[in-house]
N, C-alpha and C positions, 0 to 999 in steps of 0.2 A: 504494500500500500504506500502510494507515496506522502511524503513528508515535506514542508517548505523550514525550512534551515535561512535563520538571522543571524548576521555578526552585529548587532548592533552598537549605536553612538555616534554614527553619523548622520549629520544634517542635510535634511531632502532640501533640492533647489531644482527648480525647471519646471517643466510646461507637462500636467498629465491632463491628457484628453478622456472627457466624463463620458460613457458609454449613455446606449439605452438605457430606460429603467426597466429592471427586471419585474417590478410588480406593475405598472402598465402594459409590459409585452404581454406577461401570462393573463391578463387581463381582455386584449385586441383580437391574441388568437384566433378565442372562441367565436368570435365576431364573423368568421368566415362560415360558421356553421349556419349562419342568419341567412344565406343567399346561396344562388346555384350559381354565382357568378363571383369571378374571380377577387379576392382581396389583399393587395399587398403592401405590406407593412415594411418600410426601410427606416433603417438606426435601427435595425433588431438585434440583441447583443447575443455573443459567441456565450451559452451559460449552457451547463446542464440541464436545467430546469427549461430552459427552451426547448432544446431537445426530446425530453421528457415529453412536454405537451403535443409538441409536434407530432411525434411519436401514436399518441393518442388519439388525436385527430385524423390520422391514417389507417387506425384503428373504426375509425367511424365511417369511413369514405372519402375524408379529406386529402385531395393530391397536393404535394408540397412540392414546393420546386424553389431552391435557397441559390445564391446569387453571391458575388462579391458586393464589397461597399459600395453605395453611392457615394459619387464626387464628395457630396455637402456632410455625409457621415461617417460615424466612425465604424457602425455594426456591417451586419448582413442585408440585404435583402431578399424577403420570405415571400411569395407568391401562393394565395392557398385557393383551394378551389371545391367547393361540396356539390359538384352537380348535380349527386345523388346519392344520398345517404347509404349507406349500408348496415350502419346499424344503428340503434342507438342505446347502447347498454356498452358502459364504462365502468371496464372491469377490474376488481380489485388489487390483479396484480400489477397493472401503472399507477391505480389511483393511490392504492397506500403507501407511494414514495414521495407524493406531490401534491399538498394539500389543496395548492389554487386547480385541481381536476375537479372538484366540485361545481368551477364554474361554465363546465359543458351545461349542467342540469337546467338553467333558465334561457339557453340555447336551443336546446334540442327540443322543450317542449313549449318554444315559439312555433318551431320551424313544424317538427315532425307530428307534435299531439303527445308525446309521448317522452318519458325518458326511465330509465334505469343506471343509478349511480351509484358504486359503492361506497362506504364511507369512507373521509378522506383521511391521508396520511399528513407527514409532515414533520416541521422541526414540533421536538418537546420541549417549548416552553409553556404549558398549558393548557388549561382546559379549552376550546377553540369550539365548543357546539356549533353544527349548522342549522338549531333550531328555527334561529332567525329569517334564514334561507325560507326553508319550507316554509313558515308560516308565514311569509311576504307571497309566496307562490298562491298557498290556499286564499289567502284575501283575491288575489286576482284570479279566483274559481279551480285553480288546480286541484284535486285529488290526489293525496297524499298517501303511500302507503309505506312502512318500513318491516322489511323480513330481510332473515337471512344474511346481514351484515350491509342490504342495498337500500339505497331509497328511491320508491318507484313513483313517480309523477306523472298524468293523464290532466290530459285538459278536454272537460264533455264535449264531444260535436266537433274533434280534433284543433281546435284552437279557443283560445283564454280569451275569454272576456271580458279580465280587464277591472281594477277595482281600485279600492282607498287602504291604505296599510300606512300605523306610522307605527317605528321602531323604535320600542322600550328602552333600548341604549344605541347609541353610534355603532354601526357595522360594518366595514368596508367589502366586506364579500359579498354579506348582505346584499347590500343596496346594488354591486356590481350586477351579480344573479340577477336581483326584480327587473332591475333595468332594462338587460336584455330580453327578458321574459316579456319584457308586456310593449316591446317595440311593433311586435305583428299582432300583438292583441287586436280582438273587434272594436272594443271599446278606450276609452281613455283609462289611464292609471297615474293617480298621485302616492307620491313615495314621502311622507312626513318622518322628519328627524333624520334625513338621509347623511350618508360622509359626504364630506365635501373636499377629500380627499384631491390634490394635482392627478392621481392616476384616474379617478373619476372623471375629473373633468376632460380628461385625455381619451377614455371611453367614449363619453355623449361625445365631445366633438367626432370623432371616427364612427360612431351608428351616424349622426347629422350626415357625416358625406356619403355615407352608406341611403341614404335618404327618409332617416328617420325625422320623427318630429319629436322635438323633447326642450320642455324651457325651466327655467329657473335653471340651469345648471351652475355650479360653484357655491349653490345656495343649499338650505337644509330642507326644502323641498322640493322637489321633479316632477312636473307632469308630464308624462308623457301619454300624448296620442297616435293611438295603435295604425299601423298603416298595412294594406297587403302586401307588399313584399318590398325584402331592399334591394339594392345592386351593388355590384361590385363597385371599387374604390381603389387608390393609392394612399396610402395614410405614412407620415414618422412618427413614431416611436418620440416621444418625449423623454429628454436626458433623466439619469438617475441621482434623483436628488439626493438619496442614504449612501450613493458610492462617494457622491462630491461631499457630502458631510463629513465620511470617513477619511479623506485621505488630506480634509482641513484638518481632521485631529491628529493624523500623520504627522502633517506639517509643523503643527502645535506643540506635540511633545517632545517634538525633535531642535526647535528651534528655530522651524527652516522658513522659507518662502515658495509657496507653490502658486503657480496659476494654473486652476482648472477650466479647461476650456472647454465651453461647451455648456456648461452649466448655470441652471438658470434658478438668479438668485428669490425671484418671485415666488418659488416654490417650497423653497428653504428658509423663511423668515426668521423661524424660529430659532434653527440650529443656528444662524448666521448671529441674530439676537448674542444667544448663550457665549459664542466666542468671543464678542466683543466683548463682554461682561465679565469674560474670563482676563481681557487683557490681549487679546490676538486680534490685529488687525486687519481689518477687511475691507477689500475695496471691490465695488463692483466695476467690472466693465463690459466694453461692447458684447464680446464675445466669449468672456471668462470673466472668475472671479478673483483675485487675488487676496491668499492668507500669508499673512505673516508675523512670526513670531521669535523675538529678538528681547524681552524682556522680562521673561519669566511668568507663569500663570498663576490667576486669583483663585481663589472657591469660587465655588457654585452651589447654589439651591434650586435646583432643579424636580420639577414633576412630571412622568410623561403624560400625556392629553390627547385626544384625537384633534385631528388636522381642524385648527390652525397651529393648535399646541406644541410642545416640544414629542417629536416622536419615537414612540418607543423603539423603533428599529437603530433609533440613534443612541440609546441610553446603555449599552454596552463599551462604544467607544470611546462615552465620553467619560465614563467609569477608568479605563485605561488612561486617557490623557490629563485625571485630576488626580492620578497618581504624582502627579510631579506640577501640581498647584502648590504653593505658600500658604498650606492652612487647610483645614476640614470640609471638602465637603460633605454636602445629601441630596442624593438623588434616590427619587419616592418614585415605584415602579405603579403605575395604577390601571394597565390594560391588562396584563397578562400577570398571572399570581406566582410563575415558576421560574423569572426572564434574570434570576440571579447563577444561574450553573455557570456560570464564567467565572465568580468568585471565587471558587478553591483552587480554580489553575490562576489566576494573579498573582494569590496569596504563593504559589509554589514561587514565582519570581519575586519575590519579598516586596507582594502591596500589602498595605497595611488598611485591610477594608473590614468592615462588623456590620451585620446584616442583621436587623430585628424588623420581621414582618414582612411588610413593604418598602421598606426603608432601608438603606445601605449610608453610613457612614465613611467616607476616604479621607484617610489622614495621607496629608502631603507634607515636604515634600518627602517621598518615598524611592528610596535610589532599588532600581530592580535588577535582578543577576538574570542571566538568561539559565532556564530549562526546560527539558522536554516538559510540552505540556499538550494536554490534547482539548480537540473543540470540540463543544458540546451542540450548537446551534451555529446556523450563518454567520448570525452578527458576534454572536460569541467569538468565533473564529476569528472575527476581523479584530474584536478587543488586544488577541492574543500577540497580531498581527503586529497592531500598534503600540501595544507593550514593548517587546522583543527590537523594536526597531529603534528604542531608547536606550532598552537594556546593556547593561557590561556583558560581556562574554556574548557566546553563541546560544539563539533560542530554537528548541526543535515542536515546532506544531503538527502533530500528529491528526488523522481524520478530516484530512485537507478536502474531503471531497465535499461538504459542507460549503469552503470557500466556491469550490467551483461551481454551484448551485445560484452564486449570486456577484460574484467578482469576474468579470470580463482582465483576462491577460494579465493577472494580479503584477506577479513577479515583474513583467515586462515593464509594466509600467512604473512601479517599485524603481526594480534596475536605474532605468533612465533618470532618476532626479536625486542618483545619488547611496541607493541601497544599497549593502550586500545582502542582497537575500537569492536564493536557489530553490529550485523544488528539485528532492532526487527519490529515485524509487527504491521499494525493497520494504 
């Protein structure tokens, strides 16, 4: 299994180019299931988990046809095509590596009337029910059935007619699913308390060019009305806002200066917020962001929040980078109840963090030694990542396929502004 090996202590300097977002592409995929006509997606990043769904979709009837970069991007481009389903039952042995597989289920029973999905996999940090899911689906008349480890969905009279649902807490899958569920609905559907998520709004805009009808988008309500069918599109892929966050906190604990290009700071308020409060300066420009850090970092009090708030896909990272803040801080975990397994690999490179409940104390500044350490989760991985790249000595990250799930060309990019890091096998 391979391993990514850090010498760490040197400071990142140079230009890394921000890939697709990984959670808008697994998000657009599905999108091709909506149409018998062709839908391609460019800026789609080189991940696992692309691959994975891809995979899936070929599984269903969908032809894939993948491409070099466009001129203007950094990914792939993905060409997909359902001219004609062939099935629609998403079976457990893809779905339980890939938890965003769940979002066939409000796809398939736009298009086909029907769906069978099993239940989803994914990283362990949590309990992650797709209660939400289903019962956004039965408001919009679906029939709900769960046996056997699957969840089976029928819409009467082979298409949803369409209704009012508002969700008891912010959902980002949620609201993804109903979304596409009730674009060919008969009727109109309002989605109350919906995310308002950058990857959301990445969504509706690419169904709009597909030729949906759907308003309030960015806001915490969607109405969408239901149209008979959509058409094929060319859509990009929206840059990754949690990769551009992470490799600011690269930059952060390292001392260094990076601009990442590509990255759009509209999307990132918040993280961008928390750095300047830590003491790292940020400037936006045309086409990048620029961080830099030259005087050492402050605490933070930090909570994570659905979007617009500080996000939880970021609160690993920045665990890592206020390891070497001037002073204590806390970051309160408040999406997900399990999102601390990063802690006892830190602590094996001597951070000095206490965790009671939700809440995680980091006492800075914390000088860390590099060791093997393995990743428990994506973003986990990335913590480990950006630890090890401060670290004294050499850091070995074991279970790197985790990274590959969500980091486009880590190392390479790493490399270029300055790292010694490696991936070697065995």
């Amino acid at each position: 299994m391979d391993r990514i090996l850090i010498r760490g202590g040197r400071r990142l300097a140079g230009r890394i180019p921000v890939s697709g977002a990984k959670n808008a592409a697994l998000t657009l995929m599905p999108c091709a299931l909506l149409t018998d006509e062709p839908l391609t997606l460019r800026n789609l990043p080189r991940l696992a988990d692309v691959d994975g769904f891809g995979h899936l979709l070929n599984q269903l009837g969908v032809s894939t046809m993948v491409e070099g970069a466009h001129p203007a991007d950094f990914g792939r481009v993905m060409t997909m095509r359902a001219q004609r389903l062939t099935s629609t039952i998403a079976p457990y042995d893809i779905v339980r590596k890939m938890r965003a597989s769940i979002l066939v289920l409000g796809p398939l029973v736009a298009r086909a009337g029907e769906a069978t999905v099993s239940l989803p996999g994914g990283c362990a940090i949590g309990n992650r029910p797709i209660d939400l899911h289903l019962k956004a689906l039965e408001a919009m008349g679906a029939e709900i059935e769960l046996t056997a480890g699957y969840v089976k969905a029928v819409a009467p009279g082979g298409r949803l007619p369409g209704g009012r649902y508002t969700f008891p807490v912010v959902s980002v899958g949620a609201t993804e699913n109903a979304v596409m569920a009730a674009v060919l609905a008969r009727g109109t559907t309002v989605l109350e308390n919906a995310a308002r998520e950058p990857e959301i709004v990445d969504l509706c805009n690419c169904l709009l060019a597909m030729g949906a009808s759907i308003t309030g988008i960015g806001t915490e309500t969607l109405t969408i009305d239901g149209v008979d069918r959509l058409h094929g599109a060319t859509y990009r892929v929206m840059p990754d806002r949690i990769e551009a966050g992470s490799y600011a906190c690269a930059a952060a604990i390292t001392g260094g200066s990076l601009e990442l290009v590509g990255a759009n700071a509209g999307d990132m308020r918040a993280t961008l917020a928390a750095l300047s409060e830590a003491g790292v300066k940020v400037e936006e420009r045309r086409d990048a962001i620029l961080i830099e850090a030259s005087n050492g970092l402050a605490p933070l009090n930090l909570s994570t929040a659905p979007y617009p708030g500080f996000a939880t896909d970021m609160q690993a990272q920045f665990m890592a980078m206020l390891t070497k803040a001037e002073g204590t801080s806390v970051l309160t975990e408040t999406i997900f109840e399990n999102r601390y397994m990063h802690v006892p690999e830190l602590a094996r490179m001597g951070a000095d963090i206490q965790v009671t409940g939700r809440s995680a104390l980091v006492r800075g500044v914390t000088p860390l030694i590099g060791a093997p350490v393995m990743a428990t989760d994506l973003r986990a991985s990335m913590s480990l990542i950006i630890a090890g790249l401060a670290a004294e000595g050499e850091t070995e990250v074991n279970r790197v396929y985790h990274l590959d799930r969500g980091y486009e060309r880590l190392e390479e990019k790493l490399q270029a502004v300055g790292a010694d890091i490696e991936r070697v096998g065995g």
